[in-house]
C-alpha positions as CSV (number, residue, x, y, z in Angstrom):
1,X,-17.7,-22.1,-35.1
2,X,-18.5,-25.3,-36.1
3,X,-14.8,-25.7,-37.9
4,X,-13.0,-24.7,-35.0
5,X,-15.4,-27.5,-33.2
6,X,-14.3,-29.6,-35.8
7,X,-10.8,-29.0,-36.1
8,X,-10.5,-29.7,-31.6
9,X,-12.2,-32.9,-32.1
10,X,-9.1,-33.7,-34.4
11,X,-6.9,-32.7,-32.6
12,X,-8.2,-34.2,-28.9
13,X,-8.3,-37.7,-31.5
14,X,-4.6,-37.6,-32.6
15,X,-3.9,-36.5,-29.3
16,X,-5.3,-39.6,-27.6
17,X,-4.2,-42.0,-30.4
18,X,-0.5,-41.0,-29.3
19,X,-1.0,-43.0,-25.8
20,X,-1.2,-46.4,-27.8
21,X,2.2,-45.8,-29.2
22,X,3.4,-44.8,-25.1
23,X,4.2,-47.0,-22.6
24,X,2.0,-47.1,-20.0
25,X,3.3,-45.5,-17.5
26,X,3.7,-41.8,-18.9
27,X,5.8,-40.0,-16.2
28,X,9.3,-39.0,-17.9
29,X,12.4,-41.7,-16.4
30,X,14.0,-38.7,-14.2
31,X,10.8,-38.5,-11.7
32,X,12.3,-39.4,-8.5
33,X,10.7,-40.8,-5.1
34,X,10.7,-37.3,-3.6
35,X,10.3,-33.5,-4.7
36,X,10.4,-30.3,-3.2
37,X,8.9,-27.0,-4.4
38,X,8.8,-23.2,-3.8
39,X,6.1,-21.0,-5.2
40,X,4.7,-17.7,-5.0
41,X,0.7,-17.6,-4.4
42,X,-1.8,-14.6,-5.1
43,X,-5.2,-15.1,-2.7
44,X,-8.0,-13.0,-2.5
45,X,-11.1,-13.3,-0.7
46,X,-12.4,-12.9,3.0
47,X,-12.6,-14.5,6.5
48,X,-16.3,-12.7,8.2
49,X,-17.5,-13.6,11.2
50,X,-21.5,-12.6,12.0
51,X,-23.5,-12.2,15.0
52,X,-27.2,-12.0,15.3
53,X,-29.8,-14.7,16.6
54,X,-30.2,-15.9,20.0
55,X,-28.9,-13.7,23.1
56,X,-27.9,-14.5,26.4
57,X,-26.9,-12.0,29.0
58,X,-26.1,-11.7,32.9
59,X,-30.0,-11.0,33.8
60,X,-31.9,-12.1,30.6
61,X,-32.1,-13.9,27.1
62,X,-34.0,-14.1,23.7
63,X,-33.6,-13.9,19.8
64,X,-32.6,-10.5,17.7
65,X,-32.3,-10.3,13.6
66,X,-29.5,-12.7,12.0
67,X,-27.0,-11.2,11.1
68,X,-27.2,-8.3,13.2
69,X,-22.9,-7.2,12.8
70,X,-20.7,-8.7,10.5
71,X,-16.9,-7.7,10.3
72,X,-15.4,-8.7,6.8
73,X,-11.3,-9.6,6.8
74,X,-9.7,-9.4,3.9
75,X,-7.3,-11.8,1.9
76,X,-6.0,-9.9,-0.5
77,X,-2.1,-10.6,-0.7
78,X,1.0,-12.2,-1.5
79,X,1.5,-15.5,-0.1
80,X,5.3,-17.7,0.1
81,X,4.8,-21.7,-0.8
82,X,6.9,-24.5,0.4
83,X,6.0,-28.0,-0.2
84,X,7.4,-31.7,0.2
85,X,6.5,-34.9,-1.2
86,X,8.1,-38.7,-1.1
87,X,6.3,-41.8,-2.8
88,X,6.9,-44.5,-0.9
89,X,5.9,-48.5,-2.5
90,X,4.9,-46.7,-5.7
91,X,1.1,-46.2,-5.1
92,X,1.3,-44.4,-1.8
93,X,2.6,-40.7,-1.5
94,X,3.4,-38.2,1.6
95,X,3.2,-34.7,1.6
96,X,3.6,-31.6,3.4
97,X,2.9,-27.9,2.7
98,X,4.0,-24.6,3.9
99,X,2.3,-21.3,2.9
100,X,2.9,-18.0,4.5
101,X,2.7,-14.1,4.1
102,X,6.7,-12.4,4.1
103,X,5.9,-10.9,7.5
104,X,2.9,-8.6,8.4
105,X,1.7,-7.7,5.1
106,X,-0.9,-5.4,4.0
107,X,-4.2,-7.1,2.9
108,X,-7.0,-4.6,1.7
109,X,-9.8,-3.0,3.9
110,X,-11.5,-4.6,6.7
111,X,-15.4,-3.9,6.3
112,X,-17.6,-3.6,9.3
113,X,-21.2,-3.3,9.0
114,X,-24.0,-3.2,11.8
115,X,-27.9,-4.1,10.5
116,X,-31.0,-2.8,13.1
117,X,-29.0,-1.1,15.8
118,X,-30.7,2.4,15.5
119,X,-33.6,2.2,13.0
120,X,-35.8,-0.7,14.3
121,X,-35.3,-2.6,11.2
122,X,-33.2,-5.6,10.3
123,X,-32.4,-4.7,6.9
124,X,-31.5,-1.1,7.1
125,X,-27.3,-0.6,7.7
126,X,-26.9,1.6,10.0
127,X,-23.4,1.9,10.7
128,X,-20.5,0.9,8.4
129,X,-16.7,1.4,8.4
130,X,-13.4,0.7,6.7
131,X,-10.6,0.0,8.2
132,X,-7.0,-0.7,6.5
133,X,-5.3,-4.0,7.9
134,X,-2.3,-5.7,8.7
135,X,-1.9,-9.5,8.0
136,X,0.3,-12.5,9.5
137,X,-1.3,-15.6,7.7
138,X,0.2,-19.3,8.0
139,X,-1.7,-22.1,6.4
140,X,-0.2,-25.9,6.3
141,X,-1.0,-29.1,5.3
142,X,0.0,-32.7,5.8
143,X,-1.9,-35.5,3.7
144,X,-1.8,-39.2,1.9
145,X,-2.4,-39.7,-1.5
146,X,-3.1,-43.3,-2.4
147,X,-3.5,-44.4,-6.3
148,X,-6.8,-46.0,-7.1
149,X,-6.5,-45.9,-11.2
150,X,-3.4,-46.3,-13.4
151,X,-4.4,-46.4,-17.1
152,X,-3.1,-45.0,-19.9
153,X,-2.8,-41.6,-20.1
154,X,-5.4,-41.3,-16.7
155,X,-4.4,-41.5,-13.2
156,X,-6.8,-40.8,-10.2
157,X,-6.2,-40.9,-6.6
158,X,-7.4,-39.9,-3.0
159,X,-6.0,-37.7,-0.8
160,X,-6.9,-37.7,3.1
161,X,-5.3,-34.8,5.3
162,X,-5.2,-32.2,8.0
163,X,-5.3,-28.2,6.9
164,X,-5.2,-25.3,9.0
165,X,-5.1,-21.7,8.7
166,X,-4.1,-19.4,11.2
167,X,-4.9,-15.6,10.3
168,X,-3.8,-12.7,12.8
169,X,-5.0,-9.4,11.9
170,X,-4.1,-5.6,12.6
171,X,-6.9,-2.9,12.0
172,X,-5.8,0.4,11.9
173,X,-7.3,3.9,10.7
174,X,-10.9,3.3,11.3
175,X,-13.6,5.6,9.0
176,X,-17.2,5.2,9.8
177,X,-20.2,6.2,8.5
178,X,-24.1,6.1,9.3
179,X,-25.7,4.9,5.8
180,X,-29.1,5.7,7.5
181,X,-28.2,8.4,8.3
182,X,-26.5,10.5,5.5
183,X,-26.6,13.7,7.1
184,X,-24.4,12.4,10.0
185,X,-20.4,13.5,9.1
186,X,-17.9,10.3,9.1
187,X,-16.3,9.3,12.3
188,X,-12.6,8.9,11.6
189,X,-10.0,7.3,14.2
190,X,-5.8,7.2,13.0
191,X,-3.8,4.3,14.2
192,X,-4.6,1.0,15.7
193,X,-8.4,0.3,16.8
194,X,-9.0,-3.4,16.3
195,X,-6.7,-6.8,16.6
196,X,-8.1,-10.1,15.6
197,X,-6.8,-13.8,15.3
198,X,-8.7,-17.0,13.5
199,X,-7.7,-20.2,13.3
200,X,-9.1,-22.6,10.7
201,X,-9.3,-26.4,11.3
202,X,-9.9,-28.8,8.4
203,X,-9.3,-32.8,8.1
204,X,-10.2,-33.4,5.0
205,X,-10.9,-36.2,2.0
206,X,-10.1,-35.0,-1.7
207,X,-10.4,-36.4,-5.2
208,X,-8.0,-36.0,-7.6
209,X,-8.4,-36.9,-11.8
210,X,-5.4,-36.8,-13.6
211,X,-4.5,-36.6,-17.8
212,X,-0.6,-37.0,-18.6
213,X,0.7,-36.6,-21.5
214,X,4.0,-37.9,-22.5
215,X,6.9,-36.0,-21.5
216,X,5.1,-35.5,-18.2
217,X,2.8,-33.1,-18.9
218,X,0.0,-33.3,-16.4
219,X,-3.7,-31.5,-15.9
220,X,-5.0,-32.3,-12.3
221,X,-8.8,-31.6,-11.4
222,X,-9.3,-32.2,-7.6
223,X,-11.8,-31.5,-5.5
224,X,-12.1,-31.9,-1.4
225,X,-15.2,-32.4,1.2
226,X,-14.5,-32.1,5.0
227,X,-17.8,-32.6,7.3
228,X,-15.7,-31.4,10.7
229,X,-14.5,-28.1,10.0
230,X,-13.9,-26.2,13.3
231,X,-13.2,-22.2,13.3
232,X,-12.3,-20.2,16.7
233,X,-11.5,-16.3,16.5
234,X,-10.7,-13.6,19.0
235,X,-11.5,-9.8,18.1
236,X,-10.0,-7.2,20.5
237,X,-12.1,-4.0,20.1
238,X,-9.6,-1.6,21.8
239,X,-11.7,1.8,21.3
240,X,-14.3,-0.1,23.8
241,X,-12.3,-2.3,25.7
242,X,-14.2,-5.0,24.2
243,X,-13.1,-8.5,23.9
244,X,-15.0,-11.5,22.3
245,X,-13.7,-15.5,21.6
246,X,-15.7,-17.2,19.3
247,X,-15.5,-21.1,18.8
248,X,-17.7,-22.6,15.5
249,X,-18.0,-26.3,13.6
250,X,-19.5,-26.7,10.3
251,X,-18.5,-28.0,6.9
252,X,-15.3,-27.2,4.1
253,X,-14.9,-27.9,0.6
254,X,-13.0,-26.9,-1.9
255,X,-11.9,-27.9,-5.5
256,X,-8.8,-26.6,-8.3
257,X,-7.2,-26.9,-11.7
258,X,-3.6,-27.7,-12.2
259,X,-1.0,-27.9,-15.0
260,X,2.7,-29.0,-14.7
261,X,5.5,-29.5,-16.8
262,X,8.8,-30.1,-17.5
263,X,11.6,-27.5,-17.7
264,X,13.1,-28.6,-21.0
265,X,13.8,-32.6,-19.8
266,X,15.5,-31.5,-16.5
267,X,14.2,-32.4,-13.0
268,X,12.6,-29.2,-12.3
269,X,8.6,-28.8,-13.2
270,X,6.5,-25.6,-13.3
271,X,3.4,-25.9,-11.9
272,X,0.6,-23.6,-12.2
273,X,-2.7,-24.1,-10.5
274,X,-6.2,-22.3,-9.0
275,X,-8.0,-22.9,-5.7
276,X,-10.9,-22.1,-4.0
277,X,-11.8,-22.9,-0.4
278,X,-14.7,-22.5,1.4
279,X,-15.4,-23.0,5.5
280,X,-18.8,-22.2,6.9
281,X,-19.0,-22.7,10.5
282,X,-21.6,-22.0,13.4
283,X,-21.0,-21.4,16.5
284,X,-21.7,-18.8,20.0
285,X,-19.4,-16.1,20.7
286,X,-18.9,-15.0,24.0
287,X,-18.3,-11.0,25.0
288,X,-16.1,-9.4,27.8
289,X,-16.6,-5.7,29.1
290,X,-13.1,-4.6,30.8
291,X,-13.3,-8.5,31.9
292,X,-17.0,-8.3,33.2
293,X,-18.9,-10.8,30.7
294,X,-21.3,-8.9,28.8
295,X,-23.0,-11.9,27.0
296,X,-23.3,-14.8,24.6
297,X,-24.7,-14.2,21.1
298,X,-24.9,-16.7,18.3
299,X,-21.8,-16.3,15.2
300,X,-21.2,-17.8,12.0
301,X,-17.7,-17.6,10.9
302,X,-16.7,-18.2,7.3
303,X,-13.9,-18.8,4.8
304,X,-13.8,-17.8,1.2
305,X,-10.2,-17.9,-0.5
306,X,-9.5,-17.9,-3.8
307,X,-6.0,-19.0,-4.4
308,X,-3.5,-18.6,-8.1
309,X,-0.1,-20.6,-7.6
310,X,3.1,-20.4,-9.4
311,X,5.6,-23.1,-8.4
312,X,8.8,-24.7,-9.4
313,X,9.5,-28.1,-8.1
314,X,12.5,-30.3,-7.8
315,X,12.3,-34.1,-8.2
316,X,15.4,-36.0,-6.3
């Protein structure tokens, strides 16, 4: 152990040493002003939503458990990347990005689980069900990236920009069960049972550290805050006739790892990278009846994506 310790030490050493004999600025002589780039993105994860907490209805309030239903969404999937970027004055960069699902595309099994609603107490899970779902997601992204450090063989920068996600869901073949009660027989329903829409809202301020290498080899840790995250859903419960919009604010963050190269000295770089983003928003969400409000109950709504890119990118 401690010779393979060793032996990295060397190695990170001669590796650094090599940036005294490189000019300064380490980016190969074909990068361009501008680049555009295609990728292919695996993401796995959730959007939830929970209700629970304080209750107002038509003729009375007060407070139940937290959370007393929570409906887990799914993000399991295959995800299309486009992506633009021009430098303009050398320190200052624009840059847009495209992600979305090829159509309605299967994403795993929504989970629905309900806490306290026939034994009196908040921690026993009384009814739960899978359903299989349907997925149109579209997330962009528009941002500025302005250089703070140039040194030798280092780069950092910050990033300031708008990101939203917009996630439309369709539920289909319901199975339920009754946890606490196992005697019960599953309740099963075929086709369509549930739609649901969210849209995620994030302006954002990120970090980014950068190590080249020469030939433009580059390893980029980032990492994002946003205090004014915003969420807003709508869940159509079409067994009940059931309707509910939701809007939430709360907090994002988010951070990554990402390597690029060049394809043996041409213009074109692979990139390959790994997110995760997190959204926690609070909010009320407000219920409808056949169109007869049934109430207002307190909701949390949360986003947690995990997120493996593979990109190639042209420089012009």
């Amino acid at each position: 152990m401690r010779s393979k310790l060793m032996l990295f030490l060397i190695i990170w050493q001669i590796a650094d040493a090599s940036f005294a004999a490189t000019p300064h600025n380490l980016e190969p002589s074909w990068l361009q002003d501008s680049h555009i780039g295609i990728g292919l993105l695996l993401s796995q994860g959730n959007s939830l939503y929970q209700i629970g907490g304080q209750v107002e209805t038509p003729t009375e309030s007060g407070t139940t458990h937290f959370p007393l239903s929570e409906l887990k969404f799914p993000l399991a999937l295959e995800l299309l990347q486009l992506t633009w970027q021009h430098r303009w004055k050398e320190k200052l960069v624009f840059g847009a990005a495209l992600v979305t699902s090829p159509g309605e595309s299967y994403a795993g099994k929504m989970e629905d689980s309900d806490w306290g609603v026939v034994v009196n107490d908040a921690d026993s899970l009384d009814i739960y069900s899978l359903s299989d779902s349907q997925l149109n997601y579209l997330q962009w992204d528009i941002y500025a990236e302005i250089l703070l450090l140039d040194s030798i063989g280092w780069q950092s920068s910050i990033q300031l920009g708008y990101r939203r996600w917009n996630l439309a869901y369709r539920l289909y073949n319901l199975d339920q069960w009754y946890p606490s009660r196992p005697t019960r027989s599953h309740d099963t329903q075929p086709g369509l049972v549930l739609t649901y829409q969210v849209d995620y809202s994030l302006p954002y301020g990120q970090l980014n550290i950068t190590r080249l290498w020469p030939g433009g080899r580059q390893l980029i840790i980032s990492g994002y805050y946003s205090p004014l995250a915003t969420a807003e859903d709508y869940d159509n419960h079409l067994l009940r006739s059931k309707k509910s919009w939701s809007s939430a604010s709360g907090y994002g963050s988010g951070i990554g790892a990402r390597w690029q190269t060049p394809l043996h000295s041409s213009p074109v770089l692979f990139a390959a990278s790994y997110d995760y983003n997190w959204i926690y928003t609070e909010g009320y969400q407000n219920q409808y009846i056949e169109g007869d409000w049934l109430g207002q109950i307190q909701n949390r709504i949360v986003l947690s994506q995990w997120i493996m890119r593979f990109e190639l990118i042209l420089n012009f």
